[in-house]
Residue, then its C-alpha position, 0 to 999 in steps of 0.5 A: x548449514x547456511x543457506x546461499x542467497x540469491x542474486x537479485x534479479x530484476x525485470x528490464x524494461x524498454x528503454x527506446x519506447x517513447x523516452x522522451x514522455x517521460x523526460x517531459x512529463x518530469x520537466x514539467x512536474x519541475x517547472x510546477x514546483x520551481x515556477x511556484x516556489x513550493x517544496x515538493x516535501x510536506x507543506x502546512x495541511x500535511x502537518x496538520x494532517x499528520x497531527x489529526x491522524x496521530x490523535x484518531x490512533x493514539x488518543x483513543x487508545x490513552x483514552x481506553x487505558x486511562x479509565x475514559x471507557x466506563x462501559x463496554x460500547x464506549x471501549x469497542x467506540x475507542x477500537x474503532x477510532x482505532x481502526x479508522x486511525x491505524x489506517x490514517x496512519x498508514x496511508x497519509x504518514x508512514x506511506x509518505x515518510x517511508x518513500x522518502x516524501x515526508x521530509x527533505x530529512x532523512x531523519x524525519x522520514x526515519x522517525x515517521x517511517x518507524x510509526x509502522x511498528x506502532x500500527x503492528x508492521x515492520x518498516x524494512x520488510x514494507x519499503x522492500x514488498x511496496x518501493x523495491x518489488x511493487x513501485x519497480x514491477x508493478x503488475x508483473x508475474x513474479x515479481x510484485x507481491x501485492x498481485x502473488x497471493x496464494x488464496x485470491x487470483x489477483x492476475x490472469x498470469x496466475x495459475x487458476x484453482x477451482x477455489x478461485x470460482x468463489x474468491x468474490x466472495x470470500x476475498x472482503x473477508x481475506x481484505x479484513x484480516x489483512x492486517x492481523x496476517x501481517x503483523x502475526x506472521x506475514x513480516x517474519x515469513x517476508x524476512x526469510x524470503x528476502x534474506x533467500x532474495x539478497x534484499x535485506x543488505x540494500x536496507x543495510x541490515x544482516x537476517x539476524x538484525x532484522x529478525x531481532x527487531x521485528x520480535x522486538x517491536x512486534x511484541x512491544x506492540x501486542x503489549x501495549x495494543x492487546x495486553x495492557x488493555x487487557x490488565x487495566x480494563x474491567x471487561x473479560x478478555x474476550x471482549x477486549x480481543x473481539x475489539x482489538x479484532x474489530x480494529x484491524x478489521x476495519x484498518x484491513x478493509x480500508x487498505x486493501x480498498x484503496x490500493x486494490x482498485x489502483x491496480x487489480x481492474x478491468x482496465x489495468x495490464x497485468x504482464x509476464x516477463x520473457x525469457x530474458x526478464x525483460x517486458x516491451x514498455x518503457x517503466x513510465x508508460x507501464x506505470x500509466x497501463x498498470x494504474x488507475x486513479x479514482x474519485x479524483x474530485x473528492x478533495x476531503x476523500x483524498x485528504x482521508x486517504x494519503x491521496x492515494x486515489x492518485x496512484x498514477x501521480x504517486x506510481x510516477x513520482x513516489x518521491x513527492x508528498x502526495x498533498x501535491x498530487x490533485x495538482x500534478x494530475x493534470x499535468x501528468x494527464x495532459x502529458x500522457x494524452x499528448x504521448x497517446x498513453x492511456x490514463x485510467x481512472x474511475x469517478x467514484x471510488x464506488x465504481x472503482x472498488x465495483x471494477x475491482x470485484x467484476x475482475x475478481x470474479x473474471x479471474x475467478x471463474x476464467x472468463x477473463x482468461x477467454x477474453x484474453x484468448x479470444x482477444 
């Protein structure tokens, strides 16, 4: 019996709250680009960058199976490469090519896109979790993935269970295996939920095309990550899967501790939609209530990062490279102050990842909710 899809729904947002912040902001961000004849594609650093991420992934993995990893502390040295490589990956060129951001090419965008699969994800169910539902309803009850999670409170809108009293605890240890939950069983439980959604067709593919290719590349990935390793090296199994585990581990750690501290914080709004699915702020001036940056002056941290500890710039426009970001940020921050819109952001990534556990915690143990109602 086949199952009738859904039809999707979205959330509305205010067009007659202050439109004109907007509208200025983007010709100024304009005027940047054409005033000093840039692309606001990848430039020069950007390419040496995607170069210097490719080899801290791939180099120490054609190191390990070529016979570089004559003992086994230089192996678990190469998976750790790995780990901090898979996260480069991530953040600094799939993330980019994914939004559209990398290349005024279609085509290079495809090709980098792609590199997902080589890090254990799939690129359609990532473009539809992180541009369609989190880009368009950041913070919003029901409708942004990365705040619906069943084991972590990550919203005062999210029913609290008395497990979540100890979440501070034990959600490091969720962050550290995030990965592994991704390319094990997250894409293929995202796949039946977006067919059931009717997100599928606007990435022009059928349940079945999709479903065939993530079995496809998930289980070239495990040959060539976690079984080849394991017939051409001389160690045990287990110590190779303990390795490949440390990677994604590290890898894990890295991502959930850049993006949850630009929107899970005590100063960030969390919203629940009315009944007509529709919320009071125009989507601009959400963006800025929903997102934080960080540590905005550590120019070599943000090159590591994909400077995404400008999230608000990327949050406003993921079309462009975010090389460009550093230099957008104070436009954007001018523009906001001069509109009376917040614009939050934290010194350090310390204090950023600190305001990250304090909310945790709040929302595990309800205080945050009592200070919502007595607010």
């Amino acid at each position: 019996m086949n199952q009738v899809a859904e039809k999707p729904v979205i959330v509305k947002f205010n067009k007659k709250d202050r439109p004109e912040f907007y509208k200025t902001l983007r010709k100024r961000v304009n005027n940047h680009f054409v005033d000093n004849n840039i692309s606001r594609h990848a430039n020069f650093n950007m390419k040496i960058k995607t170069v210097f991420m490719l080899f801290s992934y791939f180099l120490p993995l054609g190191l390990m199976l070529t016979g570089f990893a004559i003992n086994i502390w230089w192996m678990f040295a190469f998976w750790i490469l790995m780990g901090f490589g898979m996260s480069g990956i991530g953040l600094s060129i799939m993330h980019d090519a994914n939004h559209g951001s990398y290349s005024k090419s279609k085509k290079v965008n495809k090709i980098l896109g792609f590199i997902i699969t080589f890090i254990g994800g799939y690129d359609v169910n990532w473009k539809i979790q992180h541009n369609v539902l989190h880009h368009s309803f950041t913070n919003i009850h029901g409708f942004d993935e990365d705040i619906e999670k069943g084991v972590i409170r990550f919203s005062p809108t999210q029913e609290r269970k008395p497990i979540f009293k100890y979440q501070v605890f034990y959600a490091p240890l969720l962050y550290a295996i995030m990965t592994i939950y991704w390319f094990t069983a997250k894409d293929f439980q995202q796949l039946f939920r977006y067919r059931n959604k009717n997100l599928l067709e606007g990435q022009g593919l059928t349940f079945n095309q999709a479903l065939i290719q993530i079995i496809v590349v998930k289980t070239i990935y495990l040959i060539v990550t976690l079984i080849l390793p394991m017939i051409v090296l001389p160690f045990s199994w287990w110590q190779i899967l303990i390795g490949f585990l440390i990677m994604h581990m590290i890898s894990g750690l890295i991502l959930a501790l850049i993006f949850q501290p630009a929107h899970v914080i005590e100063e960030t709004d969390f919203f629940m939609p009315d009944k007509d699915i529709s919320v009071e702020n125009n989507w601009a001036i959400h963006q800025l209530l929903t997102t934080s940056n960080f540590a905005h002056n550590s120019r070599v941290f943000s090159w590591l990062i994909g400077g995404l500890n400008f999230q608000i710039e990327h949050h406003l426009f993921p079309n462009i490279c975010h090389i460009h970001y550093r230099k957008l940020s104070s436009i954007v921050k001018e523009t906001a102050e001069e509109f009376n819109i917040p614009y939050y952001q934290h010194e350090t990534f310390f204090a950023a990842v600190l305001s990250h556990f304090k909310l945790l915690n709040a929302l595990g143990t309800g205080s945050y909710d009592k200070a919502l109602t007595s607010s």
